[in-house]
N, C-alpha and C positions, 0 to 999 in steps of 0.2 A: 289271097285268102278267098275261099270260094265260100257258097250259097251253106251247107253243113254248117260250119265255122261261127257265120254271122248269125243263123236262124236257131244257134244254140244260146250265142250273146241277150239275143232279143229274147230268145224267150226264159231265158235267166231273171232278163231286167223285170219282166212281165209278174213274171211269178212272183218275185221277192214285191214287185207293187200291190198284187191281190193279195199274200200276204200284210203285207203294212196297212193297206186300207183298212183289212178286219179289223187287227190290232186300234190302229184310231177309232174304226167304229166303235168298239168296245172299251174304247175310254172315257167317250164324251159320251155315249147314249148306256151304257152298262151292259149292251145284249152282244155277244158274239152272232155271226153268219157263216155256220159252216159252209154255206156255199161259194164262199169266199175261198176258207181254207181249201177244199178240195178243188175248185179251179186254180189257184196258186200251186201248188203241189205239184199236179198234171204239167202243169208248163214249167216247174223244177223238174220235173221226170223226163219231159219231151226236152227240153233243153241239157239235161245231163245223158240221154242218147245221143242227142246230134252231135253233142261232144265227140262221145266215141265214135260215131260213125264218121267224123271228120277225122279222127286222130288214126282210124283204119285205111282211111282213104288217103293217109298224110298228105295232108292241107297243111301248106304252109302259114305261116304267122301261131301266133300263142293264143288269142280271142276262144280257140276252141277249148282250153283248157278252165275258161271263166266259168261256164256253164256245168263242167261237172265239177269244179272247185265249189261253187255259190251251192249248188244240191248238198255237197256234205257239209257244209258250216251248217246251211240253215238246218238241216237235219241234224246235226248236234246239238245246235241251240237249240230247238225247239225239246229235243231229249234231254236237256241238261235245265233248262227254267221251265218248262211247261209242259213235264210230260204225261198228264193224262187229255191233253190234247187230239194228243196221237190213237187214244181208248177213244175219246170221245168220236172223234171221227169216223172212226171203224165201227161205233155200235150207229152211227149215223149213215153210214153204206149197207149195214146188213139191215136196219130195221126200214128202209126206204127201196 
């Protein structure tokens, strides 16, 4: 497995934690942190290219496929329980 491969892994795992941290934040104190959401995202986005840029590169082992597999679940899920999240966000990049 090379350097692509694993830095899609990690930043798989990254993301889906800046995600869930928002999510706890937001349970115990009531206020969301978009700047949570949109750092988590980025490193779902940077981790579901390294993906492909491994899987072009054909890298051996499956690890590369984790990083754009975790991109589309959490994207589903967040489309499927939460989704004026995805609005909120977006009017929180245009209006900043």
């Amino acid at each position: 497995m090379k350097t692509c491969s694993w830095l899609s892994f990690f930043s798989a795992i990254v993301g889906m934690l800046f995600l869930y941290t928002n999510e706890m934040i937001g349970t115990f104190k009531g206020t969301y942190y978009d700047l949570f959401v949109f750092i988590g995202s980025l490193f779902l986005l940077g981790g579901m290219l390294l993906g492909f840029i491994a899987a072009f590169r054909r890298e051996k082992g499956k690890v590369k496929y984790i990083g754009i597999g975790v991109f589309f679940i959490i994207l589903l899920a967040v489309c499927v329980i939460d989704p004026f999240r995805i609005v909120r966000l977006a009017m929180w990049m245009k209006n900043s």
